[in-house]
C-alpha positions in Angstrom: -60.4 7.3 35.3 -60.5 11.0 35.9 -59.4 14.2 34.5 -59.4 17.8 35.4 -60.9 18.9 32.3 -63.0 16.3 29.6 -63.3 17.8 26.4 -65.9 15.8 24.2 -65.0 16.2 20.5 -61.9 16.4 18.4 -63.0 18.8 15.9 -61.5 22.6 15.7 -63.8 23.4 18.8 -62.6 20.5 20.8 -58.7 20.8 20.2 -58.3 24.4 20.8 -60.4 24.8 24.0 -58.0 21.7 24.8 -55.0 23.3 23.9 -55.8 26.2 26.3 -56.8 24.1 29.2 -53.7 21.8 28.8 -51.8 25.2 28.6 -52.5 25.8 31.9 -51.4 23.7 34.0 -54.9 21.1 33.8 -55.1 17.2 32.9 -57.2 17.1 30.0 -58.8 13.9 28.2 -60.3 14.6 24.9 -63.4 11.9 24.2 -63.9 11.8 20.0 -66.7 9.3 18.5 -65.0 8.8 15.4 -61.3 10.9 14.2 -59.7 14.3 14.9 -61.2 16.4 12.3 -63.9 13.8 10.9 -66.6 16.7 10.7 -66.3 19.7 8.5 -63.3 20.9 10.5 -61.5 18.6 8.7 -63.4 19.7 5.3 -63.4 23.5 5.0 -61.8 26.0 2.7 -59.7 27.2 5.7 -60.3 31.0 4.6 -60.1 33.3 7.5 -62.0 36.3 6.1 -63.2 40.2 7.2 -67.1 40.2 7.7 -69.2 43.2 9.1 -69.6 41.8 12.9 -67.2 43.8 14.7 -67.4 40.6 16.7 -66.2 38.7 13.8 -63.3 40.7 13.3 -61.8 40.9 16.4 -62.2 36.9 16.8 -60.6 36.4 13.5 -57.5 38.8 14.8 -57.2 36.8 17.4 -57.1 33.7 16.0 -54.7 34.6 13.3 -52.3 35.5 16.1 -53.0 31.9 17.3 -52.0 29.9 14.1 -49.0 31.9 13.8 -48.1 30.8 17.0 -48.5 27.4 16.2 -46.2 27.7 13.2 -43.4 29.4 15.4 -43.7 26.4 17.5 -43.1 23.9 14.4 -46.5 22.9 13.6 -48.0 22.5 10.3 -50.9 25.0 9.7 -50.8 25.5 6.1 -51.4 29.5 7.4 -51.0 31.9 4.2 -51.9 35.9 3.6 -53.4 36.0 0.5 -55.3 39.2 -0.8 -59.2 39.1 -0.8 -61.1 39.9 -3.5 -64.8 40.3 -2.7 -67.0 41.1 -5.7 -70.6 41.9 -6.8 -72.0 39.7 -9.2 -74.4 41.9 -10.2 -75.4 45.7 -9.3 -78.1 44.0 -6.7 -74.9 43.0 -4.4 -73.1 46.3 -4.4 -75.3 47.6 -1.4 -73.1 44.7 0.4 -70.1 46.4 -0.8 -70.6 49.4 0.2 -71.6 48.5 3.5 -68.3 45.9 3.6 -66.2 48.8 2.4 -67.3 51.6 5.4 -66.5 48.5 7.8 -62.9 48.1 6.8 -62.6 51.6 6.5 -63.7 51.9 10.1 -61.2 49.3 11.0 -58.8 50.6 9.1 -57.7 47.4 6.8 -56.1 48.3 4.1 -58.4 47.9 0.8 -59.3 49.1 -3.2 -62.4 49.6 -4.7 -62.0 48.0 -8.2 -64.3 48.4 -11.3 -66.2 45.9 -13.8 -63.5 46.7 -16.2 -60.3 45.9 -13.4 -62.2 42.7 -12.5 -62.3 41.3 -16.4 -58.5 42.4 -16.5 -57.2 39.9 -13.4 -57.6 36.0 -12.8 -60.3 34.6 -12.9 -61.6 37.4 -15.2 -64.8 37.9 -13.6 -68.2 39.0 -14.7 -69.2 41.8 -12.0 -70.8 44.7 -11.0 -67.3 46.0 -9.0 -65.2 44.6 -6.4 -63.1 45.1 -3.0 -59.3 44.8 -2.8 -59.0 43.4 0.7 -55.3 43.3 1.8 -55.7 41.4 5.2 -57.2 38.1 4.3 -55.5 34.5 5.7 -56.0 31.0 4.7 -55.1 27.7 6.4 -55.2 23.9 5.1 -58.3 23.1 7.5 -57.2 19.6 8.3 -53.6 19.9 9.0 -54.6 23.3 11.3 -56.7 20.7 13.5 -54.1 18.0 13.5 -51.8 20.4 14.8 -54.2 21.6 17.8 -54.4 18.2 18.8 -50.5 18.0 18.2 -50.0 21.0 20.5 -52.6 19.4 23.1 -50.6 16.2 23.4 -47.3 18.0 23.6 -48.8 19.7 26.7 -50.3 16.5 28.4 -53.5 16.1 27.1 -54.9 12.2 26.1 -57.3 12.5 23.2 -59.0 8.9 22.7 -60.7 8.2 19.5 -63.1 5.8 19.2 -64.9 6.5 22.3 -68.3 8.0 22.6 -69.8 10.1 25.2 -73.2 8.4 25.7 -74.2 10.6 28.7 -74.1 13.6 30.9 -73.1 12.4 34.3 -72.6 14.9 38.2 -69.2 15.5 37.3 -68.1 13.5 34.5 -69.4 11.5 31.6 -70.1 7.8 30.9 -68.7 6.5 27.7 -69.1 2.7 26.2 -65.9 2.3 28.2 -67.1 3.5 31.4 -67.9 6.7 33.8 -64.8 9.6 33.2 -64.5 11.9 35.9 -64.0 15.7 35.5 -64.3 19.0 37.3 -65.0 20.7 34.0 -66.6 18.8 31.2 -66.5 20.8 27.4 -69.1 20.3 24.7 -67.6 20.8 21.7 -69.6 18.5 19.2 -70.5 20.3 16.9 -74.0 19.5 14.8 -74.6 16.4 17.5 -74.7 19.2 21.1 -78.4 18.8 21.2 -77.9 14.5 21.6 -76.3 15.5 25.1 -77.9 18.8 26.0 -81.9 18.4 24.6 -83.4 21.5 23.9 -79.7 23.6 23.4 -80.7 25.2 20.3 -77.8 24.8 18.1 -78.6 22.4 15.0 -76.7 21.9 11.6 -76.7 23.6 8.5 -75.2 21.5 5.4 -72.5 23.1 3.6 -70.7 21.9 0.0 -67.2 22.5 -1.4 -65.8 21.4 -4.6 -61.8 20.8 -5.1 -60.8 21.3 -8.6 -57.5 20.0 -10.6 -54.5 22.8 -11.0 -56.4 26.0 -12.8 -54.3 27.0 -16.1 -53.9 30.7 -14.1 -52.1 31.6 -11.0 -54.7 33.2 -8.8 -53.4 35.6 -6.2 -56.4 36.2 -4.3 -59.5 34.2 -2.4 -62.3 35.1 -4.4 -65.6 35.6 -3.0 -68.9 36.6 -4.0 -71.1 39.7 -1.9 -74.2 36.7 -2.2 -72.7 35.3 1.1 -74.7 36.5 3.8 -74.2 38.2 7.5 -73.9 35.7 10.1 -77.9 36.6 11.6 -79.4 34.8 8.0 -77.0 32.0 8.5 -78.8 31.6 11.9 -81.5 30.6 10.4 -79.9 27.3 10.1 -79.9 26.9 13.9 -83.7 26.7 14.2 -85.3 23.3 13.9 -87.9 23.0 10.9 -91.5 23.0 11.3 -93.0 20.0 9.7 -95.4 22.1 7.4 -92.1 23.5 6.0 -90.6 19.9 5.4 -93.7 19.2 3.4 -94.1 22.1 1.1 -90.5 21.9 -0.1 -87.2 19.8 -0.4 -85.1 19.8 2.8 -82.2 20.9 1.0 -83.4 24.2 -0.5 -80.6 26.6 -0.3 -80.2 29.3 2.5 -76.7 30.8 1.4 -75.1 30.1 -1.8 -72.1 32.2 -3.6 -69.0 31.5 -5.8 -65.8 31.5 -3.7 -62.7 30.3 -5.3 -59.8 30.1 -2.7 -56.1 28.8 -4.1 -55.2 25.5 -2.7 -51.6 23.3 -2.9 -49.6 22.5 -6.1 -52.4 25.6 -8.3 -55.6 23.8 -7.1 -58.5 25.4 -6.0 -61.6 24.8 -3.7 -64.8 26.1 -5.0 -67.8 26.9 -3.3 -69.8 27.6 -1.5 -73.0 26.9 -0.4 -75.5 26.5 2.7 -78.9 24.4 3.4 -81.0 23.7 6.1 -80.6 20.3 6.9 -82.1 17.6 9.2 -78.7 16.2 9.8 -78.9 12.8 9.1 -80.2 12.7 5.6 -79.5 12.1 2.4 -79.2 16.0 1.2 -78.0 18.1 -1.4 -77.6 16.4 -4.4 -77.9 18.9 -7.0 -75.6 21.1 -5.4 -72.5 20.5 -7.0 -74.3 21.3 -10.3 -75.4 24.4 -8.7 -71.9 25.8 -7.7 -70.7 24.9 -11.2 -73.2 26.8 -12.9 -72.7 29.9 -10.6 -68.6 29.4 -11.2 -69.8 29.9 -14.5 -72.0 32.5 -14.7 -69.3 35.0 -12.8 -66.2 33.6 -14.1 -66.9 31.6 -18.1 -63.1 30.8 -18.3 -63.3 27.4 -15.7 -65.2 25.7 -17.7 -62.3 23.5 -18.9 -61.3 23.4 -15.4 -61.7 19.8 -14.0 -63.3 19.5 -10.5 -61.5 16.3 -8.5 -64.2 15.8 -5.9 -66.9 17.0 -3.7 -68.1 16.8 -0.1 -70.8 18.3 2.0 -70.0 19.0 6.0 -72.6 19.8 8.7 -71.8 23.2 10.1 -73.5 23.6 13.7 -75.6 26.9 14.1 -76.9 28.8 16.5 -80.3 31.0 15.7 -78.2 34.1 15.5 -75.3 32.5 13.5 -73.0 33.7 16.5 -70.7 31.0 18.6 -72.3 29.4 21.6 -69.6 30.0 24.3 -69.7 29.7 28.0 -71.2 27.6 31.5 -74.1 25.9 30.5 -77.0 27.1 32.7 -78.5 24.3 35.5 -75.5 22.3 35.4 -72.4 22.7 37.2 -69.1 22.6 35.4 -70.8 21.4 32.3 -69.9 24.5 29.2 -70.1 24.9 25.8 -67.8 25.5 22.7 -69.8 25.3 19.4 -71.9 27.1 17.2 -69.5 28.2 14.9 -71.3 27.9 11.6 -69.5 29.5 8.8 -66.5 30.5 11.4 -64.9 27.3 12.7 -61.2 28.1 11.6 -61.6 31.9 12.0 -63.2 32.8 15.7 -62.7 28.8 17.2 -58.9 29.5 18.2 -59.9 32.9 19.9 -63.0 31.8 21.7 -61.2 28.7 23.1 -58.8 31.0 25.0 -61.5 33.0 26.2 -63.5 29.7 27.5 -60.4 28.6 29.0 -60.3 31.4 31.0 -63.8 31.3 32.3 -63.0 27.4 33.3 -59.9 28.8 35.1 -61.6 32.0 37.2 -60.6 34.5 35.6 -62.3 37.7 35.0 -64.1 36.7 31.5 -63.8 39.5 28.5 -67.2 41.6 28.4 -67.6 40.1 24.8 -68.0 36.6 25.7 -71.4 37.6 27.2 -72.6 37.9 23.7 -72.3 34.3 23.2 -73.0 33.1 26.1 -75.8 29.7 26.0 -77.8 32.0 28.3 -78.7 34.4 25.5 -81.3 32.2 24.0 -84.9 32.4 25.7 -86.5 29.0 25.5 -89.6 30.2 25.2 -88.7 31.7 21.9 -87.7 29.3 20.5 -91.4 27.1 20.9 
């Protein structure tokens, strides 16, 4: 069979860039090994969030602007504005706050600097150092946002087969357990697994854990997260491979990012987080970690404790060394590209650097800021 376009993986990176292609005017075949949304796009706290990357902030404009189109078109997103309330746990983190607050001023979002005293007042009646206000903060329900990408793809022509794994990069196409799929463009969006088709591409997987709890005795009207989360360049370090004397000296799973996020979920639940590791993919990893989020939940907010938690799940985030997307025409190999990388961002920049992909696939002049995330950008030689 052939296609104009083969996207290979079903996940948030997969479906939008599909989406777009199928938007205009091109036959597109989606190729997923498993389900839509089996990774952690399917298994995220949806929160679409202001950082300090003035990269960051104009993908997650963007993409906002792209789930509310797929509401007005009938699809179910889940997409609600909910106020942010970013805290310091402790006078260590209010460096971060400071530095978050001059980059919303300079963007001009709308925001309040709040007090120990304001935080122990409001729900969840935190312990803290001081907070921020944040008026422009989204969430959506992470699984039903990439079920409706891949309902939006179909409605515009495009086949997504599940079941069907790509085995192999192939001159214009790919071979699957089914046999050879032809394509003049051929996406890579698989997430933690890029590196099985592309060796070398230096994107690898950090693990992250969430925690859903039962309906909280409160009605919380914000997403709630701690100034311990880090800039995207530390998350990074989760895109580099781990040197064996590393593995040796200490468990696989130490913590790279941790930080108590609470974001309101359906019928007054709650997901609770959040965490990062490096991780060698394919292990057994992490164990302790619920334990550690509940005792942070704890430390910063002592009323949950008679709050009952309902599950939790770990997810393999894919990474690139700087923590920044990997987006753009894989170098040495013609109409072969690249949509991954996201990390920490999947639902937030995903939507908006699918459109500008598409766009590159299509001719047209690309936006100077996809040059910042372009595959090119990472010097092998570095990376020895």
């Amino acid at each position: 069979m052939s296609a104009d376009a083969v996207v290979v993986g079903a996940g948030i990176a997969g479906l939008t860039v599909a989406c777009e292609l199928a938007g205009r005017g091109l036959r597109v075949t989606v190729l997923e090994e498993a389900r839509i949304g089996a990774g952690a796009s399917g298994r995220n706290t949806g929160t679409l969030l202001h950082q300090d990357e003035p990269i960051v902030a104009e993908l997650l404009a963007l993409s906002v602007r792209r789930y509310e189109e797929l509401e007005a078109d009938g699809h179910v997103v889940g997409l609600r504005r909910l106020p942010q309330l970013f805290f310091a746990g402790d006078e260590s983190q209010l460096p971060v706050l400071d530095r978050r607050t001059a980059a919303l001023a300079g963007r001009g979002v709308r925001h309040d600097r709040l007090g120990p005293e304001d935080l122990r007042r409001v729900p969840p009646h935190l312990k803290g150092a001081g907070a921020l206000a944040v008026d422009e903060a989204w969430t959506v329900a992470a699984e039903q946002a990439t079920a409706a990408f891949a309902e939006e793809a179909r409605s515009l022509g495009a086949e997504i087969r599940c079941g069907e794994r790509v085995h192999r990069l192939e001159p214009g196409g790919v071979v699957t357990g089914g046999g050879e799929v032809a394509a003049g463009a051929v996406v890579l969006a698989t997430g933690p697994w890029l590196a099985d088709l592309v060796p070398g591409l230096p994107v690898q997987a950090g693990r992250g854990w969430l925690m859903r709890t039962e309906r909280l005795p409160f009605e919380l009207p914000w997403i709630v997260e701690e100034a311990s989360w880090p800039d995207q360049v530390v998350l990074g370090r989760a895109g580099r491979p781990r040197p064996l004397a590393e593995l040796a000296a200490e468990a696989p799973d130490a913590p790279l990012a941790e930080a108590f996020l609470l974001c309101p979920a359906e019928a007054g639940e709650a997901l609770l987080g959040a965490s990062m590791a490096l991780s060698v993919r394919d292990g057994t990893e992490g164990a302790d970690v619920p334990s550690r989020l509940a005792r942070r939940a704890l430390r910063h907010a002592p009323g949950l404790g008679s709050v009952g938690v309902s599950r939790a799940w770990s997810g393999l985030r894919p990474t690139a060394p700087d923590g920044l997307p990997v987006v753009g025409a894989l170098p040495g190999r013609e109409g072969v590209y690249v949509h991954g990388g996201h990390a920490s961002l999947g639902m937030q920049a995903a939507p908006a650097t699918a459109a500008w992909l598409a766009g590159l696939i299509c001719g047209d002049r690309p936006p100077p800021q996809l040059a910042a995330l372009a595959p090119e950008r990472f010097d092998p030689k570095e990376e020895r």
